[in-house]
Every structure is written in structure tokens, then in C-alpha cells.
N, C-alpha and C positions, 0 to 999 in steps of 0.2 A: 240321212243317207240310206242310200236302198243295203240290208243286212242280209246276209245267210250263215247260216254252218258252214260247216268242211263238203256237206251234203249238193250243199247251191242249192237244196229244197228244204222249206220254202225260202221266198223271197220275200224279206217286209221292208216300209218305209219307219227307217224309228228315227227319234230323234237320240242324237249320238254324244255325249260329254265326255270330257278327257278331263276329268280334276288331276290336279297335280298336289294338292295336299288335303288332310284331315278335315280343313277349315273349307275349301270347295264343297269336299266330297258330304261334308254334312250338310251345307246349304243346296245341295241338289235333294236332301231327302224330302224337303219339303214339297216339292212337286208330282205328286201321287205315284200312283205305279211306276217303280222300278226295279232293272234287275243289273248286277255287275259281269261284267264279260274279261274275260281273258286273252287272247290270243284267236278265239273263234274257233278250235279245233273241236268243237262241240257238233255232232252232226247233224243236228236237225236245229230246233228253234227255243232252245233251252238257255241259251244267254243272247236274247232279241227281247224287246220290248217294246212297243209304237210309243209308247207317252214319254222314256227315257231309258237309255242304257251306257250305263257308265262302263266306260273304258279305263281300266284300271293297270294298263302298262305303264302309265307314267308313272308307280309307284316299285320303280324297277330293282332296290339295292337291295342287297346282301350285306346283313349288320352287325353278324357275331357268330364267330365257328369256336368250339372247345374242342381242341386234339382230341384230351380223354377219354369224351362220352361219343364224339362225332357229331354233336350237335349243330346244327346249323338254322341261323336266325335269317330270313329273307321275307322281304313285303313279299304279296301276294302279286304282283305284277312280274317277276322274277322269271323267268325261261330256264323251264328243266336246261336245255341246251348252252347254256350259261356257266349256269351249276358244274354240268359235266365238263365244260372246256376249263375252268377254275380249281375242280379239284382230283378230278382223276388224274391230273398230271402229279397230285400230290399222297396219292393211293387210296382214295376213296372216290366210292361210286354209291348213286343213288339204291337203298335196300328194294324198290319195287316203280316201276317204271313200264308207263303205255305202250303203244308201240309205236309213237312219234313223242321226237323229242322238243318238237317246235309246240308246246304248250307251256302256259303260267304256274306256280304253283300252286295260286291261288284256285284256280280250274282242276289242278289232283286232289284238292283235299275238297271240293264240293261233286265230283263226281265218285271219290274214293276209288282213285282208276287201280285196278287190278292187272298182274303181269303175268310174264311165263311163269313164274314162281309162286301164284297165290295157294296149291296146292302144297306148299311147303313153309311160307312166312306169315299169308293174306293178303291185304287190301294196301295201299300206301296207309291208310290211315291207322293202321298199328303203328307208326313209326312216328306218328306224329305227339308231339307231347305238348302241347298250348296253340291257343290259336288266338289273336287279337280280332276280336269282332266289332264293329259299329252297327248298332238296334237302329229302328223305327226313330227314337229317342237322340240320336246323334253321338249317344255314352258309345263309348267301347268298354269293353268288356273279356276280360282276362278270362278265355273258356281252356278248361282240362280235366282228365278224369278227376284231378281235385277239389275244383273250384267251379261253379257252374256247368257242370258234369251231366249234366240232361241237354243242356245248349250244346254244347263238347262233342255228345256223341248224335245229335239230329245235324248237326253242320258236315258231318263227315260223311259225306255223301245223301246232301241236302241240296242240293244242285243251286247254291246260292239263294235258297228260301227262307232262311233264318237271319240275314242279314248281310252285311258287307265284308269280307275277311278284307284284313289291312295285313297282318304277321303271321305268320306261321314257323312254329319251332319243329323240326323234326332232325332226326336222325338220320346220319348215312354210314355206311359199311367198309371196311377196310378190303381193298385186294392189293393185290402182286403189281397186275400189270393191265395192260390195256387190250387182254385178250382171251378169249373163250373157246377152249376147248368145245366143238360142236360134235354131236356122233349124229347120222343121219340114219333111218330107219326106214325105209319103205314098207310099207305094209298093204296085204293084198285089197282089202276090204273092211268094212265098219267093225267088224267082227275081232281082226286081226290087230286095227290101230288100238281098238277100247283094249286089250289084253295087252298091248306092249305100254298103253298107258300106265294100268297096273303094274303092270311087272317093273316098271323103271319109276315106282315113287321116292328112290330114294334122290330120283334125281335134280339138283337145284332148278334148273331148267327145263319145260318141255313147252313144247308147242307144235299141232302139226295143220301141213294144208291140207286141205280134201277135197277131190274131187266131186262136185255136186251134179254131177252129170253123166258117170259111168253107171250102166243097171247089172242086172243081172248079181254073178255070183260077184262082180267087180264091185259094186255098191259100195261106196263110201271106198274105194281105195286111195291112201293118202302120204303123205311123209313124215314120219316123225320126227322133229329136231331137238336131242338134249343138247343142252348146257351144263357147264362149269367152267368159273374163271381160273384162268389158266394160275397156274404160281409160276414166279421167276423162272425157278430153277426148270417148269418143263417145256421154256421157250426155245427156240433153235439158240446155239450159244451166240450166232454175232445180236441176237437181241437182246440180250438180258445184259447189256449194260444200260440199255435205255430200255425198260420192261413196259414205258406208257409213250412212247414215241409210234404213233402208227402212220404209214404213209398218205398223204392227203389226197382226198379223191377232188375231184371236179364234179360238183353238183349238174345236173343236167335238169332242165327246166321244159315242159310241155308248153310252145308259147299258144297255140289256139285251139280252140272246144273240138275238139274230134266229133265227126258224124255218128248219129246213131250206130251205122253200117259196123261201125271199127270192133263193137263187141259185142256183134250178134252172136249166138248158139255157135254155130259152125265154127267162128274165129276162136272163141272160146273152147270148145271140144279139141279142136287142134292145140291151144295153147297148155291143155289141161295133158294132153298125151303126154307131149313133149316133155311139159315139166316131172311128170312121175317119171317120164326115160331117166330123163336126166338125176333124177332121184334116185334111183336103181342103181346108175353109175358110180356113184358118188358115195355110194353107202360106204359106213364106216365112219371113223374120226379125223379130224380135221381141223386146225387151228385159226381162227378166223376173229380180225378187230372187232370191236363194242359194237362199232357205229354196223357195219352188217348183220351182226346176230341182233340186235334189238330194233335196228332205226332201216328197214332194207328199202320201204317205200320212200325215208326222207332223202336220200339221193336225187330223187328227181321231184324236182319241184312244181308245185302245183299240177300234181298228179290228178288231181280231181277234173282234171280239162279231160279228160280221157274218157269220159260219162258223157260230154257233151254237155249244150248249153243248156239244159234242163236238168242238169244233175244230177243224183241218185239218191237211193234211199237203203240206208242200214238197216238190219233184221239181226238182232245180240239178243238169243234168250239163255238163261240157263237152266237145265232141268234136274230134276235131283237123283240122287245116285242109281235108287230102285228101279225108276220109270227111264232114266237115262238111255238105254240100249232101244226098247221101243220106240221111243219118243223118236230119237234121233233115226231110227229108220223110216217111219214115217215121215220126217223132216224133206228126207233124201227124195224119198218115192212121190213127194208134192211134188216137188222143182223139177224132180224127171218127167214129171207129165206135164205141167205145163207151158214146157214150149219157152220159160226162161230160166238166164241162166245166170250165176254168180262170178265175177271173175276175180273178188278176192274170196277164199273162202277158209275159215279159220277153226281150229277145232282146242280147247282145251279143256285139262283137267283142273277141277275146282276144289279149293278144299272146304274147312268150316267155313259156316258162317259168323258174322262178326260186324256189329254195329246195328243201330235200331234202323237203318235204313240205307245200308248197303247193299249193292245190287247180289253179289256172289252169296252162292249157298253149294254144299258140297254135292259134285256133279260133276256135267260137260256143258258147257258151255259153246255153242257155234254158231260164229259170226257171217255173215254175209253182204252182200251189195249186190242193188240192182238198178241201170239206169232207169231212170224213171220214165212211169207208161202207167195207163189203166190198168193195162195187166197184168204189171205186177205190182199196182197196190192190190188188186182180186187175189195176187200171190200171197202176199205178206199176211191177208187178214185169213187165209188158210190155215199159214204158219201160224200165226195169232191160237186160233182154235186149236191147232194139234198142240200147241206148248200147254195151253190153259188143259187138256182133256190128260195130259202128264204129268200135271204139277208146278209147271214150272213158272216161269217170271222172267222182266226183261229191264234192257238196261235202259235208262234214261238217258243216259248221255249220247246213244246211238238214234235213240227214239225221231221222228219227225210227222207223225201219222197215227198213235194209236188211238183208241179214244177212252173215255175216263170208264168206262163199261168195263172194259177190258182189263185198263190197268190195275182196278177194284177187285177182278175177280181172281187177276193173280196173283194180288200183293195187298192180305188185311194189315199192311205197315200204314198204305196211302190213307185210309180213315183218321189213323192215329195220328197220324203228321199233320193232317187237315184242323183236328181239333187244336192240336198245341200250336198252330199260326195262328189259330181266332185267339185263341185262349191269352198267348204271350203277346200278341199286337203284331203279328208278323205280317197281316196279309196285305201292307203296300208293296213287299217287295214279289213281285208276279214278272215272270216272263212269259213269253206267248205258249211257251211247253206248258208251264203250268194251270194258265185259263183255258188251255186246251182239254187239259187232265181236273180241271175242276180241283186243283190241290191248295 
């Protein structure tokens, strides 16, 4: 069947398996290149393969939770979204969390998705404590920092390169209630948001939008949003007898591909005012459910129609602390000249870095979209060179376009990782990202 990302670019014919047990899914390994997919929330063409791609939802249960440690045992077909309707209602919540909740787990721990918080905990894959693999071989294999502990830490943000995840053991967090304390910060410019970034690291939470389209002294001005979850006691009192009870919203669904037209420059520059007003207004703190402060685009579904029927393309680099303030005004001063423009556009703070091949390294991080054009892949591969000319490096899991040049010159992990697939027998499992990237 015809496949894509979250991106709609590209578009391939793969052929598509759904095993539904251990004894399937190893009789598909014999059929050369493949790679295992999740949910599709991948942006670009990192869980696609034309000779086979195993669909791994059918392997959907949750198999063992420990009060004590918050452990939780779940196949890798399993939906963050799941998880959270299962246990927040019993006061735990996921320690680190994308910014949709409609992905597999087996998808968080091969992209080692990182959150508002990685500045203060890291990557999901701290939190992970075993992981059941299926090799080249059809063995599974028990990986953790104890026991195959090189396999352990290349899976964790191995974008499904090292073989099949079936289990995954991780940890989840204790809260109150099913509510976040939000403070909102407006800040005037690039200048302004990087210093209230500093200044508020104690905060469990941060993340802000920015505007990729104001010049001048306004340059990068954007909105800061901390978090922390709320405790009982600081809910209004008719809620704190029910502290995970939140009202249900009605999902709102985009049903067909919006024209180009809908987020030209102009629609966007308007959209981008308004939102800083409304940001300004708003400032200050504010009490606000899970599913808004982490999940605001999963409300409306199949948001991605809203790029049209050619889709778009993600630009996630991060750059490291020192070079961080240049880089990123550079970043800004490309997009303002060229005539496109971003209409998500995301800014975080990064902390250590952590795992032999995890995207985050300590920094800013800023995410972008752009419907797709000639123009603005010429966009992207600017950005490309300004990140590479600062040090920095990019995510794979946003990726749909780079090419193995590039990624080479950002990131001496990709050589390493190359040798230990010839080395361990890894290189049937290939998605189109990675023949793409020559990994």
C-alpha cells in the first residue's frame, strides 16, 4: 500500500505485514530488507520500506505494572494514549512525553523522543530499563544497561536499526492530579526568550512558540510556557475530590487537504500577530488539563490536511549551548528572507546529552514546518548549512530529505552506528531514511 509519515512526504509503495505474533514476525525476517513501524507518527520516511514493513500494532497489551517502582511492562505496539487513559486516572503519568500522544512505545524508545522537560530529566530513554529485541537471527534478546548494554544503548534512539523491539520496561512518575499549572511569558525577541529560558531552569516544564517571521528589533519574539503539575491541594476545591477527572473535549477532525493558499506568508504573519496578542493577554499562570499543555495539536485530527495534498517537511536541529544564540539568529534571518514561512514553530531548551545515538545535546533546539515546494527544500538545505557552520545536528525522526553528506558532517555517531550494523549483522533491517542516509 502507498505509505508516508505524519509529513505525507514522501510517498512510497511498500509492501505492508501486520504479524500478530513472535512466530509471524520472525518468518517475515527472512525476506530481505525490512523495517518495523509504529503508528506512522514519524515525519518523514524512517519507518517505510518498499520490500517490507512490519506493522507492529497488533502487538498492542500492557503486561505488568509494580506500584512500587512504577514500572510498566507493555509490547511495543502499545499507544502512549492508552497508557495515559489507563493510568493517570490512577496517579501516574508518563516521566517524558512528545508532543502527540497518538504514537507506539515501541516508536519512543527508537526515536528516544525527548519533551518539554529534557532540560531537567532527558530523553524517554532514561526511563527505560529493558527492552525485548528480535535480531536478524529471530532470537530475542533481553537488552539493558546490564545485559547486552551496547545493543541497550544503540536501540535507544536507533530509529528501529538494530532490530525489532517486541517489550519494553519503563518507568512512570507519580502526580496529584490531572493538571498543570501553566505560567505564560511573552517575550519581546530571540534575546529576551533565550534569557527567561535561563532564568526559569528550575522549571519542570518549558517550551515556547516563536515567531519565524517578525525582523527587526522583534526578531524571534515568542511565548514562553512553563509547567508543573498541579498537587491536589492547589486545585479549585470543587476539583479536588476528583483531582484526574477532566472534562472531555470533542476531537475536531480536518476532513480534506486544504489549498496551498491557506498558509501562505500573509495568512501566517496574521496568525503569528494574533497569537503573540493573545500571549501578552494571557500572561501569567494558569491552570490548565494534561491533554492541552502536552497534546494541543492532538484535538484536531488529521491536522496534517492543513499543508495540503503534498504535505510538508520538518527542519528539528539542535545546536549546542555556545554557538546556540548565533546560530539561532541566523536560523531566523534565512526564513525572513526567503519568502517562507513556518506555521508551527517551536523553540526549546536542551539539556546533557545522553545515549550513543540520541538526537539532544545540551542547547536550543527549533522545530519548524514547511508545506512542501522547491523552495523550501532550497529553504531547508540553507538551514542545513547554517546548523552544520554552528555545530549542531538534527533529528531523525523529523528528517524527510537530508542527505548522508550532511548527516556525516553533523553527527561522527552516524559512522559508528554504520560499522556496528555490518559488524553485528544488522544491515537487513533498512528503511528508506536509512538508504537514504547510507546508515
Amino acid at each position: 500500500m502507498m505509505l508516508s509519515g505524519w509529513g505525507r512526504f514522501p510517498q512510497q509503495w511498500c509492501a505492508l505485514h501486520q504479524p500478530r505474533s513472535e512466530d509471524e514476525l520472525r518468518a517475515l525476517l527472512v525476506q530481505g530488507p525490512r523495517i518495523a513501524r509504529g503508528n506512522g507518527r514519524g515525519y518523514g520516511d524512517c519507518a517505510m520500506q518498499r520490500n517490507a514493513t512490519l506493522e507492529m500494532r497488533g502487538f498492542s497489551r500492557m503486561l505488568a505494572f509494580e506500584a512500587e517502582t512504577g514500572q510498566l511492562v507493555a509490547e511495543a505496539g502499545v499507544m502512549l494514549a492508552d497508557v495515559i487513559a489507563t493510568f493517570l486516572p490512577r496517579g501516574w503519568f508518563v516521566p517524558v512525553t512528545p508532543g502527540t500522544k497518538f504514537v507506539t512505545i515501541g516508536g519512543m524508545v527508537a526515536s528516544d523522543v525527548h519533551g518539554k522537560n529534557h532540560h531537567r530529566v532527558g530523553t524517554f530513554g532514561r526511563f527505560v530499563d529493558w527492552i525485548d529485541l528480535m535480531g536478524e537471527d529471530g532470537e530475542v534478546r533481553r537488552c539493558s544497561p546490564q545485559e547486552n548494554a551496547e545493543l541497550f544503548g544503540w536501540t535507544i534512539g536507533g530509529m528501529g536499526l538494530t532490530g525489532v523491539i517486541l517489550r519494553v520496561a519503563f518507568r512512570l512518575r507519580r502526580v496529584e492530579s490531572a493538571y498543570i499549572r501553566q505560567t505564560t511569558l511573552p517575550a519581546r525577541n530571540l534575546d529576551h526568550v533565550m534569557a527567561l529560558f535561563e532564568e526559569h531552569q528550575a522549571a519542570t516544564y518549558s517550551v515556547a512558540w516563536i515567531d519565524c517571521l517578525n525582523t527587526g528589533s522583534g526578531l524571534g519574539r515568542s511565548a514562553l510556557m512553563l509547567g508543573e503539575h498541579a498537587r491536589a491541594d492547589e486545585l479549585p476545591r470543587d476539583r479536588r475530590a476528583a483531582p484526574f477527572a477532566v472534562p472531555k473535549k470533542r476531537a475536531r477532525t480536518i476532513p480534506i487537504d486544504l489549498p496551498r493558499a491557506a498558509l501562505g506568508r500573509m495568512t501566517v504573519k496574521a496568525f503569528n500577530a494574533l497569537y503573540y496578542r493573545n500571549a501578552r493577554a494571557a500572561a501569567g499562570e494558569k491552570l490548565v488539563d494534561w491533554d492541552s499543555y502536552f497534546y494541543p495539536l492532538d484535538a484536531i485530527l488529521e491536522w496534517n490536511r492543513i499543508y495540503g495534498s503534498r504535505g510538508f517537511m520538518q527542519f528539528q536541529c539542535v545546536l549546542p549551548l555556545a554557538s546556540a544564540h548565533a546560530g539561532l539568529g541566523e536560523l531566523l534571518r534565512a526564513i525572513t528572507a526567503s519568502g517562507q514561512s513556518s506555521f508551527l514553530s517551536v523553540l526549546k531548551r536542551m539539556g546533557a546529552e545522553h545515549g550513543p545515538f540520541s538526537f539532544p545535546l545540551e542547547g536550543y533546539t527549533l522545530a519548524l514546518d514547511f508545506p512542501f515546494s522547491q523552495e523550501a527544500a532550497r529553504l531547508i538545505e540553507r538551514l542545513d548549512a547554517i546548523t552544520l557552520d554552528h555545530g549542531g545536528r538534527f533529528y531523525l525522526a523529523k528528517d524527510a530529505r537530508m542527505s548522508a553528506a550532511t548527516l556525516r558532517r553533523s553527527d561522527h555517531r552516524a559512522d559508528a552506528f554504520t560499522v556496528l550494523r555490518h559488524d553485528k549483522g544488522m544491515t537487513n533491517f533498512r528503511s528508506s531514511q536509512s538508504e537514504r542516509l547510507c546508515l
